[in-house]
C-alpha positions, -999 to 999 in steps of 0.1 A, spaced: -409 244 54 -435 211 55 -409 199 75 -402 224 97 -436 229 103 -446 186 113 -417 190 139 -432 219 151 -465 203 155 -448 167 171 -428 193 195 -462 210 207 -476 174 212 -450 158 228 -446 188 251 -484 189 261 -487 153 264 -453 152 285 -469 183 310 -500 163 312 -484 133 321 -462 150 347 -494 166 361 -512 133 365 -479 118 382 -476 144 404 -514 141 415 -513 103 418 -487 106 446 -494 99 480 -512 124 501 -520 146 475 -548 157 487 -551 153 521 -559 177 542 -572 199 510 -603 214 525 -621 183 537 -616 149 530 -642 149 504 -635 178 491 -599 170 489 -604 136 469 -628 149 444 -604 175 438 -577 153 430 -599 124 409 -616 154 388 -581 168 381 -558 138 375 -590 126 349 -586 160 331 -551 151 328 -557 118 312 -583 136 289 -564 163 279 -534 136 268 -560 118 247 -572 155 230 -540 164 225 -524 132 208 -561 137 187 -559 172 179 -518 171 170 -526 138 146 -555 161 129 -530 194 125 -500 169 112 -525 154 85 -532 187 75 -496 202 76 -484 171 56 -505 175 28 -540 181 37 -540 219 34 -528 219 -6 -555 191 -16 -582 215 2 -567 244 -11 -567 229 -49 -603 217 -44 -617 250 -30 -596 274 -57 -621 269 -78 -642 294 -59 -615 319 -65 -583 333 -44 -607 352 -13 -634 327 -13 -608 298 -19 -594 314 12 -623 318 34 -638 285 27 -604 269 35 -595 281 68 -631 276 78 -630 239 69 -592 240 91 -602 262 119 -642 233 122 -623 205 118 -591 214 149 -624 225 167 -645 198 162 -616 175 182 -618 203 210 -659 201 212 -653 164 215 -631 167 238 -652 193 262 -682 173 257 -662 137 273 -654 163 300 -686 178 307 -707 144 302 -676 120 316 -659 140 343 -683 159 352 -709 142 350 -695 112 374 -686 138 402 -719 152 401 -704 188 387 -728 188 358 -767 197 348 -763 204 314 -787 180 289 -767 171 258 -793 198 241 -782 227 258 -743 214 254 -750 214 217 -771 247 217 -745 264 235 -714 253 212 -736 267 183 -741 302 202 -704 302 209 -694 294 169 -720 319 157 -701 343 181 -669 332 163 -679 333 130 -698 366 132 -670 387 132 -645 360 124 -656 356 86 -654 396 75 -619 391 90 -608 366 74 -625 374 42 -604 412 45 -572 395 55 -578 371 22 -581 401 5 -551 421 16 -531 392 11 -542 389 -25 -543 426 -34 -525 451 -7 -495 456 -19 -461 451 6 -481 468 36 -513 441 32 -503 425 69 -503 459 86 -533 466 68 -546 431 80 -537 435 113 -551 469 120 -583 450 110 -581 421 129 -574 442 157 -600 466 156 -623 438 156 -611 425 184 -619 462 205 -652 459 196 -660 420 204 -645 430 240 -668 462 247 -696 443 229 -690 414 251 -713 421 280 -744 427 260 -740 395 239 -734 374 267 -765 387 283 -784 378 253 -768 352 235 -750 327 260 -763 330 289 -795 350 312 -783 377 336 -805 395 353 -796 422 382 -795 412 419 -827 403 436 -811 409 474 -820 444 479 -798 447 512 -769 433 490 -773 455 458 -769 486 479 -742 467 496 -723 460 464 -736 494 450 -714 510 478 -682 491 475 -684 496 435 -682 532 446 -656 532 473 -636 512 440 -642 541 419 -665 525 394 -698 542 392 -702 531 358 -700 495 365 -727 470 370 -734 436 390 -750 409 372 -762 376 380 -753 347 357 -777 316 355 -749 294 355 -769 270 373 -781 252 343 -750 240 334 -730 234 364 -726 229 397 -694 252 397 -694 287 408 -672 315 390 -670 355 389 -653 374 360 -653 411 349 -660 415 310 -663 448 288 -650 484 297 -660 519 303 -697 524 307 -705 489 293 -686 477 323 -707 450 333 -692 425 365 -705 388 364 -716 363 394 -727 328 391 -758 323 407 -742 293 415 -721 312 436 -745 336 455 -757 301 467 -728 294 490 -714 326 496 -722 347 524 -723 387 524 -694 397 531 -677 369 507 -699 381 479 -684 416 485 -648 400 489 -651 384 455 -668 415 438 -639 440 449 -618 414 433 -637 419 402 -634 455 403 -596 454 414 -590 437 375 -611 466 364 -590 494 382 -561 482 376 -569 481 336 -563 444 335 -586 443 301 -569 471 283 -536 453 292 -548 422 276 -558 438 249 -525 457 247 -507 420 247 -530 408 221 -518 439 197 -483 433 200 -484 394 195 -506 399 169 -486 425 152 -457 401 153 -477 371 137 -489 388 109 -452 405 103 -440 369 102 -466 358 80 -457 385 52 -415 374 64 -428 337 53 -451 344 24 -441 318 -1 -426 298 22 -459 285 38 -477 275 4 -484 287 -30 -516 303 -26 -533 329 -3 -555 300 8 -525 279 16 -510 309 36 -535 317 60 -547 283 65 -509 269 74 -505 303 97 -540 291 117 -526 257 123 -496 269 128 -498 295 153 -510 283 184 -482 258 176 -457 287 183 -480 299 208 -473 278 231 -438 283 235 -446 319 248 -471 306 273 -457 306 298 -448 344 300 -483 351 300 -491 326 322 -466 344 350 -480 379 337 -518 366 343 -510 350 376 -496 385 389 -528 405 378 -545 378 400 -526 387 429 -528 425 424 -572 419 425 -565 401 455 -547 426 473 -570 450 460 -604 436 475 -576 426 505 -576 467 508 -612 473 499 -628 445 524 -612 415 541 -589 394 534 -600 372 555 -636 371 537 -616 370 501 -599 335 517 -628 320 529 -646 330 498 -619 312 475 -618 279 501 -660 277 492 -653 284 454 -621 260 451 -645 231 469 -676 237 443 -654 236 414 -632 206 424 -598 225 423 -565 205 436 -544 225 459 -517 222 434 -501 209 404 -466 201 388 -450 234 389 -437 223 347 -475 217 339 -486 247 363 -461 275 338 -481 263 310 -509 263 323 -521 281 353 -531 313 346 -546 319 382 -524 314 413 -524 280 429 -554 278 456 -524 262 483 -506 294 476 -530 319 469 -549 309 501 -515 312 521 -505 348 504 -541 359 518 -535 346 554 -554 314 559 
């Protein structure tokens, strides 16, 4: 199974480094970003993107060295060293020291594209304090509910009985429904200020359109992304009455009124059309199938319950990525059914001019190798997105 298990991890390296390489070809050829936009725009776009490339082939040859050290031998050496503790605590303390050390190559990695990239196309304002501050908030996040989790799923693995991964996964689950209705309110407190919209006239505005949308409950937030970035973004997180939908103040800066609306019925179209249940719903059926294969492995993947769980962590977004690209094509879709929706609810021609302002902030290439794009582009392609709208 070691085996097995290093080819997988050379395949998932090869395949990202290969995508990544494609990308930056296909960026580096000429025109590529001419008449994107403006001229400015359009080669900012392009030199931010192709350098993600390149940074992304570095993280990934890093990241893949770090998970084949631990697949080839690492994992039972920390698992004999922390055994001591017990089988659960054993457990815990070893897929805490895998799941720090794959994510201390990935903080790396952001932080040479925030202070690198970014920084040298004038997209950043985070200080390296707040960077830090906000990596910590987003691991206390993780660890929170990720520890009682893992600590149950140690548990169940060590005393369940035949039924311990259904047992696990119900848990895991579970878990997972709350963090998502709980997300609003901790990101309001935790990550970042939101406050509710100063702009009386466009409150009332928004108020309106939220109930033309059929969402009474829901409610518009503004996010001080400022801080951090010169990019400008807009997401819907949470459900029912907790509902909350979030704008970049960033973005209120260069939108007019009737864009802000555009972008906001887009927003609510994810919300009306249940896009967070469905991801949720995804999430419970892949997850059912990892932890069935886990319990099919068992022995296979180690010796121990430590050994177990901390082979299946590094192990399955391995996997993972071989199924990307089906929800890649299923999260691109939802995209276009919100754009139809605020295309229905307001203008599609104030949705497009919207996205053209939000794809020049944020430095976003018209488009990309259609191999990398599968993989990775879980929104449509701003060339074709822009072109389904009208513009």
């Amino acid at each position: 199974m070691t085996a097995v298990l290093l080819a997988l991890a050379v395949a998932w390296t090869a395949l990202l480094v290969w995508l990544n390489l494609r990308q930056a070809a296909h960026l580096r050829r000429p025109g590529a970003g001419e008449g994107w936009l403006d001229a400015v725009a359009g080669r900012t776009a392009i030199g931010v993107t192709l350098a993600r490339a390149r940074l992304t082939v570095a993280g990934t040859l890093a990241e893949g060295a770090v998970v084949a050290l631990l697949l080839g031998g690492g994992v039972p050496v920390l698992d004999r060293l922390f055994g001591a503790a017990g089988p659960v605590a054993g457990a815990v303390a070893l897929a805490v020291v895998v799941v720090t050390l794959r994510g201390a190559v990935r903080l790396a990695v952001q932080a040479a594209g925030v202070f690198g990239i970014d920084a040298r196309y004038g997209l950043n304002r985070a200080t390296p304090g707040l960077f830090l501050a906000d990596a910590g908030k987003r691991a206390l996040l993780v660890a929170v509910p990720g520890l009682p989790v893992l600590a149950a799923v140690a548990w169940l693995m060590v005393a369940g009985g035949p039924v311990w991964w259904l047992l696990a996964w119900t848990v895991w689950f579970a878990v997972a429904v709350v963090r998502t209705a709980l997300q609003p309110l901790v990101a309001a407190t935790l990550l970042n200020t939101s406050t509710p919209l100063v702009d009386v006239r466009l409150a009332g505005r928004l108020e309106a359109l939220l109930e033309r949308c059929g969402l009474r409950l829901a409610e518009v937030r503004v996010v001080d992304a400022s801080r951090r970035t010169r990019r400008a973004n807009a997401s819907v997180v949470g459900f029912g009455a907790a509902r909350r939908i979030m704008l970049h103040d960033t973005l209120l800066e260069r939108l007019a009124e009737d864009e802000v609306e555009a972008v906001v019925a887009h927003e609510a179209g994810h919300a009306r059309h249940h896009h967070v249940a469905r991801y949720l719903g995804g999430m419970a059926v892949t997850g059912f199938a990892a932890f069935a294969t886990l319990a099919a492995l068992g022995p296979m993947l180690g010796e121990s319950a430590g050994e177990r769980l901390a082979v299946f962590i590094l192990a399955l977004p391995l996997a993972g990525l071989f199924l990307r690209p089906i929800a890649v094509r299923v999260l691109r879709g939802w995209e276009y059914q919100a754009d139809a929706f605020a295309a229905r609810r307001t203008s599609a021609a104030a949705l497009s001019r919207a996205l053209a302002k939000l794809y020049a902030a944020n430095a976003n290439a018209p488009g990309g190798d259609p191999l990398h794009a599968a993989f990775h582009a879980t929104h449509p392609e701003p060339a074709q997105r822009l072109k389904r709208l009208g513009s």
